[in-house]
DRENDO-1510 file (C-alpha; in Angstrom, 1 decimal, always signed):
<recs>
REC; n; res; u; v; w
REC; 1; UNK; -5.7; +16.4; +10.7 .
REC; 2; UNK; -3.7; +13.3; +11.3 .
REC; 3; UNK; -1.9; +12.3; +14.7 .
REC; 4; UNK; +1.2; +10.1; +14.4 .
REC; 5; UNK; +2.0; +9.0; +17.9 .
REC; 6; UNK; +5.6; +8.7; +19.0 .
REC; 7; UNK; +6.9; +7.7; +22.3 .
REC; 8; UNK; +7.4; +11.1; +23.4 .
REC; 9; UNK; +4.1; +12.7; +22.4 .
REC; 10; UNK; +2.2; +13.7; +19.1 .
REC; 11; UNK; +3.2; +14.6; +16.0 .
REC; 12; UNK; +0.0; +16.4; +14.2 .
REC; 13; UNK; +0.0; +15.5; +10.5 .
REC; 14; UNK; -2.7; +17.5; +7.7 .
REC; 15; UNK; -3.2; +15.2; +4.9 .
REC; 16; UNK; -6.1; +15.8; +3.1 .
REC; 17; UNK; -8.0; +12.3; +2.5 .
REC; 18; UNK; -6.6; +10.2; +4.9 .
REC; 19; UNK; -8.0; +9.2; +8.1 .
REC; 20; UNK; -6.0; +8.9; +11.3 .
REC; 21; UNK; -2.7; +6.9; +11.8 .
REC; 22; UNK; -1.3; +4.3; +14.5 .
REC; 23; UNK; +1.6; +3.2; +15.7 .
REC; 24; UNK; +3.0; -0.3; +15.3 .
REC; 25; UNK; +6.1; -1.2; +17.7 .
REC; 26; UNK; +7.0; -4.6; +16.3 .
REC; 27; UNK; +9.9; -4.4; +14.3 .
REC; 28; UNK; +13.3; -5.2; +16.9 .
REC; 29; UNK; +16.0; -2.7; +17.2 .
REC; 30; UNK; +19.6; -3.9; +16.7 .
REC; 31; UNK; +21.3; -2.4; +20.2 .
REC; 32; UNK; +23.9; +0.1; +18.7 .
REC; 33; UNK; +22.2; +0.8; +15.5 .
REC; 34; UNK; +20.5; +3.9; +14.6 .
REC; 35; UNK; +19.4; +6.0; +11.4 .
REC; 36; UNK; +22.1; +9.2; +9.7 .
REC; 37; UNK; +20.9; +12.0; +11.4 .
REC; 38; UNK; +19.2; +14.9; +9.5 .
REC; 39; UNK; +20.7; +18.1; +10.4 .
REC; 40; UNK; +18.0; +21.2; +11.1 .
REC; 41; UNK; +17.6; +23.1; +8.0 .
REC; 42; UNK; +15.6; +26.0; +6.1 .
REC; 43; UNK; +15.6; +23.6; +2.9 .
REC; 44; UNK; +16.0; +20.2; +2.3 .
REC; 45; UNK; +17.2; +18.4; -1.0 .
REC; 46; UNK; +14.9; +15.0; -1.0 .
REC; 47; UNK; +15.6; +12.1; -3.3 .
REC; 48; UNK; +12.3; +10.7; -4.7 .
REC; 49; UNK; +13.4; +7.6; -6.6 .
REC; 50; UNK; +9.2; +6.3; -7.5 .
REC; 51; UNK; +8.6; +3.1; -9.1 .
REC; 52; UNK; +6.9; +3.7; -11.6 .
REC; 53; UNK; +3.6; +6.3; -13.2 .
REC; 54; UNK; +1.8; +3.9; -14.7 .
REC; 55; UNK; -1.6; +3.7; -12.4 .
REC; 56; UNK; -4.1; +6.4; -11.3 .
REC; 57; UNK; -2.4; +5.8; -7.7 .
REC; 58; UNK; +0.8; +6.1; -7.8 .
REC; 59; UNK; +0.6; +9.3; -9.9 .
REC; 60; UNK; -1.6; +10.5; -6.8 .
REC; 61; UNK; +1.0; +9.7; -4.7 .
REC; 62; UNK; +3.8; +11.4; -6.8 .
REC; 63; UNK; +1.8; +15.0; -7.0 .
REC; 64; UNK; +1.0; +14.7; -3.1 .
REC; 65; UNK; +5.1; +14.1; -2.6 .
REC; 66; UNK; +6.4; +16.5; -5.3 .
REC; 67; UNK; +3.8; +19.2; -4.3 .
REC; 68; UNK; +4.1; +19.5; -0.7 .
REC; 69; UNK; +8.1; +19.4; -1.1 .
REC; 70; UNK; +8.1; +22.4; -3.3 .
REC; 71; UNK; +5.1; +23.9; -1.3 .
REC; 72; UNK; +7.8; +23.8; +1.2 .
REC; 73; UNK; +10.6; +25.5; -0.7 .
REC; 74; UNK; +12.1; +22.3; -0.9 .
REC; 75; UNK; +14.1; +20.6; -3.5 .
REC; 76; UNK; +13.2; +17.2; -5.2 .
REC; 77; UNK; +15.5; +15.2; -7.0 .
REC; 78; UNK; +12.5; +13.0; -8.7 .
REC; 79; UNK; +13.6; +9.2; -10.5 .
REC; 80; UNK; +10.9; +7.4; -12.2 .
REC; 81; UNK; +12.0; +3.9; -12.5 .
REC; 82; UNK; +9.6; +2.9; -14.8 .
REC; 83; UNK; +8.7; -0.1; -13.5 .
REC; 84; UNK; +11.7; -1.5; -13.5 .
REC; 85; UNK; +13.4; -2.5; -9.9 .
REC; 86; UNK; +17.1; -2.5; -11.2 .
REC; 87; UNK; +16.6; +1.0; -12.6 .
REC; 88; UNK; +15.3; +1.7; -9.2 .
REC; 89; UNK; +18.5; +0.7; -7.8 .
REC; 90; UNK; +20.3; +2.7; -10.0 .
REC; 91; UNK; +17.8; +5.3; -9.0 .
REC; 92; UNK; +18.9; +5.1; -5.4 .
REC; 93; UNK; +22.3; +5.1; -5.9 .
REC; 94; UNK; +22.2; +8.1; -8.5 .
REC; 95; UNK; +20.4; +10.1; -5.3 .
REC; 96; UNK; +23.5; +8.9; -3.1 .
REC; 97; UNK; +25.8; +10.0; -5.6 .
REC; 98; UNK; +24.8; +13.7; -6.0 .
REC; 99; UNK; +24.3; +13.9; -1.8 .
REC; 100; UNK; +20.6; +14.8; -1.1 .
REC; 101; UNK; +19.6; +15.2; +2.3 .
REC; 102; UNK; +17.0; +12.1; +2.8 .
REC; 103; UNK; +15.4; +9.8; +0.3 .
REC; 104; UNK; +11.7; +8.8; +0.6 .
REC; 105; UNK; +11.6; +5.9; -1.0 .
REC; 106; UNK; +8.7; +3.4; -2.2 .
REC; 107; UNK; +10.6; +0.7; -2.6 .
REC; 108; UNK; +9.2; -2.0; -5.8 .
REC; 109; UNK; +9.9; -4.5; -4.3 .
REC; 110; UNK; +11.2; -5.6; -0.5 .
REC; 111; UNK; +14.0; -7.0; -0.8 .
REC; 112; UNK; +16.7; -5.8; -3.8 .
REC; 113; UNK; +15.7; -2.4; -2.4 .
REC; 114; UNK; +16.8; -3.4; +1.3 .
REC; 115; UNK; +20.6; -3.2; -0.5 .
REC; 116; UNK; +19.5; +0.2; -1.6 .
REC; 117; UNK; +18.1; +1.1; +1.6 .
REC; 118; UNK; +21.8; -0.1; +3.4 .
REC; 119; UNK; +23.7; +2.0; +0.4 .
REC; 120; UNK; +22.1; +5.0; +2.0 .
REC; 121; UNK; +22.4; +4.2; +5.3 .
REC; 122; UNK; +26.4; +3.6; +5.1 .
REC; 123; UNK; +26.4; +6.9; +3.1 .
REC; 124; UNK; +24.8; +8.3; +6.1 .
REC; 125; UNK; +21.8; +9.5; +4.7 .
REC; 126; UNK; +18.6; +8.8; +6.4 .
REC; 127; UNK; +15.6; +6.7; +4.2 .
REC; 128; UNK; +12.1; +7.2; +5.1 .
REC; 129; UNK; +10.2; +4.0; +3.2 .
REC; 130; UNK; +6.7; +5.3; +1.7 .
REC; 131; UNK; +4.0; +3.3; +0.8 .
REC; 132; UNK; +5.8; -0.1; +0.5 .
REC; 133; UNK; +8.3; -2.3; +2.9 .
REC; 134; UNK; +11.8; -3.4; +2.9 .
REC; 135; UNK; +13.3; -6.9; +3.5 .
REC; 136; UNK; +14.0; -6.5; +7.6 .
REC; 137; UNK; +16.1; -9.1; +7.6 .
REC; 138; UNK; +18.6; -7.1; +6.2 .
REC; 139; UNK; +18.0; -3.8; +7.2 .
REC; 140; UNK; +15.4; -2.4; +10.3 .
REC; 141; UNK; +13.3; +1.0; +10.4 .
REC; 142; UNK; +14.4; +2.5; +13.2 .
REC; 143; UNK; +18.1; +0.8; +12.8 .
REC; 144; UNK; +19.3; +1.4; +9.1 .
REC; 145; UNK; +16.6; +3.4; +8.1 .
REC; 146; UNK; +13.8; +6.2; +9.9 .
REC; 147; UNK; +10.5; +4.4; +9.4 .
REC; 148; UNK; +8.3; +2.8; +7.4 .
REC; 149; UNK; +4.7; +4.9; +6.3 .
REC; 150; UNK; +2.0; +3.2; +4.9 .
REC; 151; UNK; -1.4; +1.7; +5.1 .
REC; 152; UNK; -1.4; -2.1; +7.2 .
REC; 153; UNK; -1.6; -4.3; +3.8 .
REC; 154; UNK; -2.3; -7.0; +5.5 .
REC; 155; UNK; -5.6; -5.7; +7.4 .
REC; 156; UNK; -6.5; -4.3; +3.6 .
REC; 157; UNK; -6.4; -8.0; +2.6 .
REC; 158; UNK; -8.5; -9.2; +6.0 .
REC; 159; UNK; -11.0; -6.5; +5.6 .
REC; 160; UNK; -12.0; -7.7; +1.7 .
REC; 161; UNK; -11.7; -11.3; +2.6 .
REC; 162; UNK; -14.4; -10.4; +5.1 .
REC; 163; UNK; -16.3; -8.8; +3.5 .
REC; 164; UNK; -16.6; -11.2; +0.5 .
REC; 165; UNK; -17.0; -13.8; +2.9 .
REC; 166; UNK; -20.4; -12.2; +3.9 .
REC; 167; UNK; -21.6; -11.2; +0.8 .
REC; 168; UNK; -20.9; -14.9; -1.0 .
REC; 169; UNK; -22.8; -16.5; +2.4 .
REC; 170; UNK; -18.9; -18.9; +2.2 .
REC; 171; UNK; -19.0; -19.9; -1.1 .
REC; 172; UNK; -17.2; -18.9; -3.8 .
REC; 173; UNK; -14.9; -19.7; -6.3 .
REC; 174; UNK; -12.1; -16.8; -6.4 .
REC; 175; UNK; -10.0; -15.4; -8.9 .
REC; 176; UNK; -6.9; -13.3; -7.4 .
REC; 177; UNK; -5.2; -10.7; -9.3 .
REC; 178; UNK; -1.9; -10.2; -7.8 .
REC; 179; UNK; +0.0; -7.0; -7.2 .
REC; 180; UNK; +3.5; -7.1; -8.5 .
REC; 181; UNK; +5.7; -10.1; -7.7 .
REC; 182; UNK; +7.8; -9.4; -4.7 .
REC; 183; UNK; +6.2; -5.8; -3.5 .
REC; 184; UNK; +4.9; -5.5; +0.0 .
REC; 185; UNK; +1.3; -4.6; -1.0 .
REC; 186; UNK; +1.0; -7.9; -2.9 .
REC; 187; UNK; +2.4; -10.2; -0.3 .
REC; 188; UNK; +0.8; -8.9; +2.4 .
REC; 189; UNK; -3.1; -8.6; +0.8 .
REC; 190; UNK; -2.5; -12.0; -0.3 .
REC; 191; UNK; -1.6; -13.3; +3.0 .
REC; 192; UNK; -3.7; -11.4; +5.2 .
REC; 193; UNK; -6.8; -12.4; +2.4 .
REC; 194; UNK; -6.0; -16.1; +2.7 .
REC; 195; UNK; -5.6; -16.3; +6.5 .
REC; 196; UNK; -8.7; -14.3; +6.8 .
REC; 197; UNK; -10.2; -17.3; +4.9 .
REC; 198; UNK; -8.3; -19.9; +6.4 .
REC; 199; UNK; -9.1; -18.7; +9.9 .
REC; 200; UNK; -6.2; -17.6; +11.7 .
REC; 201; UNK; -6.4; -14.2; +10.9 .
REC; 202; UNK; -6.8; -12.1; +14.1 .
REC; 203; UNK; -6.8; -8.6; +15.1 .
REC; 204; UNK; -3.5; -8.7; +17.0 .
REC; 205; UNK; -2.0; -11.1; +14.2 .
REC; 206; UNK; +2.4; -10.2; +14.2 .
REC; 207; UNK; +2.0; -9.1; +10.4 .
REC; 208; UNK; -0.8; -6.5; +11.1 .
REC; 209; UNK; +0.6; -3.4; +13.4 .
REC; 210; UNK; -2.7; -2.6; +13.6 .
REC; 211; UNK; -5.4; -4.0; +16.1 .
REC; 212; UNK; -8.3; -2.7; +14.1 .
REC; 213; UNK; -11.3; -4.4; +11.8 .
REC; 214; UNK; -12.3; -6.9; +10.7 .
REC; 215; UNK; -13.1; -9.2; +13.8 .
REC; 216; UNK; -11.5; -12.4; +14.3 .
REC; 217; UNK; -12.5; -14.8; +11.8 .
REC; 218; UNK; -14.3; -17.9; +12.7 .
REC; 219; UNK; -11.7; -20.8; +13.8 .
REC; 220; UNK; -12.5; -23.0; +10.8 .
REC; 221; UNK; -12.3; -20.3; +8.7 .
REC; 222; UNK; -14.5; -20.2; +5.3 .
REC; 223; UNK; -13.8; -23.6; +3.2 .
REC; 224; UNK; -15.9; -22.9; +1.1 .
REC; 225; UNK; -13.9; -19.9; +0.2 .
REC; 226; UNK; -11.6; -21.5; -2.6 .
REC; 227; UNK; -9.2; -19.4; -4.9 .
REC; 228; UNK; -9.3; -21.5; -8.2 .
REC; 229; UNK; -6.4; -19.2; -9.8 .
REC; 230; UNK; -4.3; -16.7; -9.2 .
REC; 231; UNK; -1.9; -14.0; -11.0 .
REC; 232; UNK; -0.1; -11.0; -11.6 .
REC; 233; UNK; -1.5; -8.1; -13.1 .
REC; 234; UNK; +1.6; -5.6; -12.2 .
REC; 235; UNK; -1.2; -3.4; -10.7 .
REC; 236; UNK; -2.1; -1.9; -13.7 .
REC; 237; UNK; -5.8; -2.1; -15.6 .
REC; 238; UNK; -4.4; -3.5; -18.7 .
REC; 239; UNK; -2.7; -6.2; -17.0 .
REC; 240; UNK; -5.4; -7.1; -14.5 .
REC; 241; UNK; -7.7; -6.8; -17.8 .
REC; 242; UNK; -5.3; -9.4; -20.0 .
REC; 243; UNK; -4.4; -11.8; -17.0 .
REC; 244; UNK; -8.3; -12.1; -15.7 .
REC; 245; UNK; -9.5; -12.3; -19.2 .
REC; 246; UNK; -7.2; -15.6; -19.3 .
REC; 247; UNK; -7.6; -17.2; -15.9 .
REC; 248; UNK; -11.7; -17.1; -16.5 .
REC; 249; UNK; -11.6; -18.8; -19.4 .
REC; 250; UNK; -9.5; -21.3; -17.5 .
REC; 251; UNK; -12.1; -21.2; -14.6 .
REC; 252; UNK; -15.7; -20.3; -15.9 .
REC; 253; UNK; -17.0; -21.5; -12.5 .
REC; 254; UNK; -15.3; -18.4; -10.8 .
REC; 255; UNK; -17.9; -16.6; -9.0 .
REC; 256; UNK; -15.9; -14.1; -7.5 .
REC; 257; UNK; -12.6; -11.6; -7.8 .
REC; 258; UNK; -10.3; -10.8; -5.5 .
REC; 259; UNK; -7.8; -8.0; -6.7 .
REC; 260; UNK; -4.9; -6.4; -5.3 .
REC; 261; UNK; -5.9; -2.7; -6.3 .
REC; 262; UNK; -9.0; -1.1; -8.0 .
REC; 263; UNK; -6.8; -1.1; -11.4 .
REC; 264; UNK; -6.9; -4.5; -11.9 .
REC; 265; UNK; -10.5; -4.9; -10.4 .
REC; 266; UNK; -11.9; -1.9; -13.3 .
REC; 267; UNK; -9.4; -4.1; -15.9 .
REC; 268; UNK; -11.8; -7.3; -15.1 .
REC; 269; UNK; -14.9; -5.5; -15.3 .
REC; 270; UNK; -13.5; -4.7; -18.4 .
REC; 271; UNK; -13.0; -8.6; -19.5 .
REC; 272; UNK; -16.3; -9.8; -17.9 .
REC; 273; UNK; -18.2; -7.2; -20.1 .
REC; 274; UNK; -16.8; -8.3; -23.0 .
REC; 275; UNK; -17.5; -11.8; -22.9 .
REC; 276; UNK; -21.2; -10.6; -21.6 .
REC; 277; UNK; -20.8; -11.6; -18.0 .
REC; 278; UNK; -22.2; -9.1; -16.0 .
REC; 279; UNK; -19.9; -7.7; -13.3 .
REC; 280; UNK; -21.3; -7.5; -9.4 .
REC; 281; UNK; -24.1; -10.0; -10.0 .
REC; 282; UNK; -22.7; -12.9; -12.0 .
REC; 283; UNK; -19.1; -12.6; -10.9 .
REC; 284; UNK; -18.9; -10.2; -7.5 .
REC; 285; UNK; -15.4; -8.3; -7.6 .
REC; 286; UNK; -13.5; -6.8; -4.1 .
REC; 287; UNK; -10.4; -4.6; -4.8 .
REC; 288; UNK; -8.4; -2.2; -2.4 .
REC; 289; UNK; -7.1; +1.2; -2.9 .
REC; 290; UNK; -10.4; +3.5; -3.0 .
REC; 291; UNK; -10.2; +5.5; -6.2 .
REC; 292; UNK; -13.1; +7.8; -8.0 .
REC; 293; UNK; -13.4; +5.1; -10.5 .
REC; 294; UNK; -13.6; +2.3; -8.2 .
REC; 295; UNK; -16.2; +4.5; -5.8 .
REC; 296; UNK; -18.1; +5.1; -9.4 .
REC; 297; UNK; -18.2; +1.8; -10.0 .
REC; 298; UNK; -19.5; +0.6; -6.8 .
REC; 299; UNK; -22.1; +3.0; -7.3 .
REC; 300; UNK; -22.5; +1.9; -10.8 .
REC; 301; UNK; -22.8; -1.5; -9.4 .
REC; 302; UNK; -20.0; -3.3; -11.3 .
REC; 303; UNK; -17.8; -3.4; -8.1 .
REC; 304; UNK; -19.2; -4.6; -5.0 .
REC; 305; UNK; -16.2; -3.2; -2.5 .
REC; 306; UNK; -12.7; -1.4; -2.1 .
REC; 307; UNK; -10.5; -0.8; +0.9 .
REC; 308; UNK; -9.1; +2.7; +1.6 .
REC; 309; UNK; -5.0; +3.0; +0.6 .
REC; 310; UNK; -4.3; +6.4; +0.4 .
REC; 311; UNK; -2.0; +7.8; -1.5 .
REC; 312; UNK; -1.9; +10.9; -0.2 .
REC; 313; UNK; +1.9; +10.8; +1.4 .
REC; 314; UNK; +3.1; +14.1; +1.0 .
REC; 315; UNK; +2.3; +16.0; +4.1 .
REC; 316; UNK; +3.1; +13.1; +6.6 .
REC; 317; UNK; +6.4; +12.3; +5.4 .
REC; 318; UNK; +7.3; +16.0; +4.9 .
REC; 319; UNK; +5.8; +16.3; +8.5 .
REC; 320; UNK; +8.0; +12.9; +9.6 .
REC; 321; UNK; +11.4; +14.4; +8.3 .
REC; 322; UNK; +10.9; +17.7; +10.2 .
REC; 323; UNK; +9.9; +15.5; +13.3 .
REC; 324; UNK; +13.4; +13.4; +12.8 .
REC; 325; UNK; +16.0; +16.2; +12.2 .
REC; 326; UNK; +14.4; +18.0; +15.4 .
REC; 327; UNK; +15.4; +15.2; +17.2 .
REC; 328; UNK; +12.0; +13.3; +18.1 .
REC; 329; UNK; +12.0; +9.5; +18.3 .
REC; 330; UNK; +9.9; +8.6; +14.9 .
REC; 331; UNK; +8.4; +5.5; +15.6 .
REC; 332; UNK; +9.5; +2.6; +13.4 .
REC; 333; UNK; +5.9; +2.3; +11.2 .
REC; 334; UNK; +3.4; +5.1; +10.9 .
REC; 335; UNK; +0.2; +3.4; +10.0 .
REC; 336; UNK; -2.6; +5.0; +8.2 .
REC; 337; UNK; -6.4; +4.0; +8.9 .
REC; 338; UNK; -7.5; +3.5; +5.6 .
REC; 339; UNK; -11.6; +3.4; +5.3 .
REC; 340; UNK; -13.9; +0.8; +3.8 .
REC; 341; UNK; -16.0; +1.7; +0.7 .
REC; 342; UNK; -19.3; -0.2; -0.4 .
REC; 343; UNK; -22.6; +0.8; -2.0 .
REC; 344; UNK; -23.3; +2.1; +1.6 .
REC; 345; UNK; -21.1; +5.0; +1.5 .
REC; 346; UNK; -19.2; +5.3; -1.9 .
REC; 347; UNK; -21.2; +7.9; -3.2 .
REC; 348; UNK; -20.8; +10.0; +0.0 .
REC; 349; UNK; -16.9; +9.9; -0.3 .
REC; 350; UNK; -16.5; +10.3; -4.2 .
REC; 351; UNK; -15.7; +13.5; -3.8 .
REC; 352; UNK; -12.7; +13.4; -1.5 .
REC; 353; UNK; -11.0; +10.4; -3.9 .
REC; 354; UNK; -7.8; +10.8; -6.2 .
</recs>
């Protein structure tokens, strides 16, 4: 049972999978400014506009949506852009055209979808951003839109950075496998990784709405801590396969992987195996997202560590729209705390993973 925590009390949230939420205030409110309001109905028509099916995750996340919608007796009006942010738009303003209720919406990337995110909002129809953020210099959760649910990306990005810290004693060469270009994930795992490093990562840090693990880092940070390369894999295991395959040939001496989801961390294992490197003692990989194969491969031993993002965001933002049109004040971000997986525990929570 989840707890999201509003201003004026609780809102209880089942979600099977996730562990509890928090509330991060930071975003400012534009004075005047406030989301369409969602009239109190039997049945809702939701626009789903995803970004694409093309990872273990993000087909999680589409059944959890879809399911508990219908479960509901609900409509969805489901887009799959494909991976393609323009056919997103077009996604978006397809939904608008045909008048659904509310969107929830994982945007691909922060700030095209902002425009998308407006579109709605002047067509007075309320957006509740899953998963992923929106640029808020141009639009505001709790201003143009409802809010935005997720897991703290940047804390994800902290929380490996530690941890590879302390299992590479400070030294390591690192090979990053970025999420795709522009999408909230990638920016802030990257950033909250590197400052973690650097650091000036701390628990109260004004990207993290979450004052959680890891501790502060040390004030001179890791330097021996280097990222040698770095590079898109569009979150998928082929691409984190091809891209890593290329960036260690480039940099042998890389002792160490960083990647933005378990996809792309499983694609490298993939590459390392093939070219007879052996994955979690020559080269030690760190991923987030916490799937069965990731949690299988830490137990296998080709992983060393993954960070909890759920994708399980059915029943809190079916929860959040009910919450909305009743009139309570939905905070701005509903943050999830995710869990940390290692050879400690993976076994234990196999079980529970998408």
């Amino acid at each position: 049972m989840l707890k999201v925590w509003t201003r004026r009390g609780v809102i209880k949230v089942g979600a099977a999978g996730v562990g509890a939420v928090t509330l991060g205030v930071r975003m400012p409110r534009i004075a005047g400014a406030a989301p369409p309001p969602l009239e109190v109905k039997d049945s809702y028509v939701i626009g789903y506009p995803q970004t694409d099916e093309n990872n273990p995750w993000r087909i999680a996340q589409t059944n959890s949506v879809r399911d508990e919608i219908e479960a509901r007796g609900w409509t969805v009006e489901y887009r799959n852009a494909q991976e393609s942010t323009q056919q997103q738009l077009a996604d978006v303003a397809s939904l608008i055209a045909v008048g659904v209720d509310a969107i929830f919406l994982p945007p691909r990337e922060e700030t095209p979808l902002a425009q998308a995110v407006l579109q709605a909002f002047e067509a007075g129809i309320p957006v509740f951003c899953l998963d992923r953020n929106v640029d808020q210099s141009i639009v505001q959760a709790g201003n143009q839109y409802v809010c935005f649910i997720g897991s703290d990306f940047y804390q994800e990005g902290a929380r490996a950075a530690q941890w590879l810290a302390s299992t590479m004693n400070g030294e390591a060469q690192i090979i990053e496998l970025f999420g795709t270009t522009g999408a909230t994930a990638a920016i802030d795992r990257n950033r909250g990784f590197v400052d973690y490093l650097a650091g000036s990562y701390t628990p109260d840090h004004p990207d993290s709405p979450t004052a959680a693990t890891p501790a502060p880092a040390p004030a001179d940070g890791f330097p021996g801590m280097e990222i040698v390369a770095s590079q898109t894999g569009e979150f998928t295991r082929e691409g984190g396969r091809q891209v890593f395959e290329t960036l260690y040939q480039a940099n042998p001496e890389a002792n160490a992987v960083y990647a933005h989801n378990d996809e792309m961390a499983l694609g490298a294992i993939i590459a390392l195996e093939a070219q007879g490197v052996v994955p979690g003692e020559d080269v030690i990989l760190v991923s987030v997202d916490g799937s069965r194969d990731a949690l299988q491969a830490i137990i296998d031993g080709t992983l060393g560590a993954t960070v909890e993002c759920s994708p399980f965001f059915g029943p809190i933002a079916c929860d959040t729209l009910e919450a909305y049109a009743a009139g309570e004040e939905i905070p701005p971000q509903i943050i999830n705390e995710d869990r940390f997986f290692d050879p400690s525990n993976a076994e234990e929570f196999i079980d529970e993973a998408y």
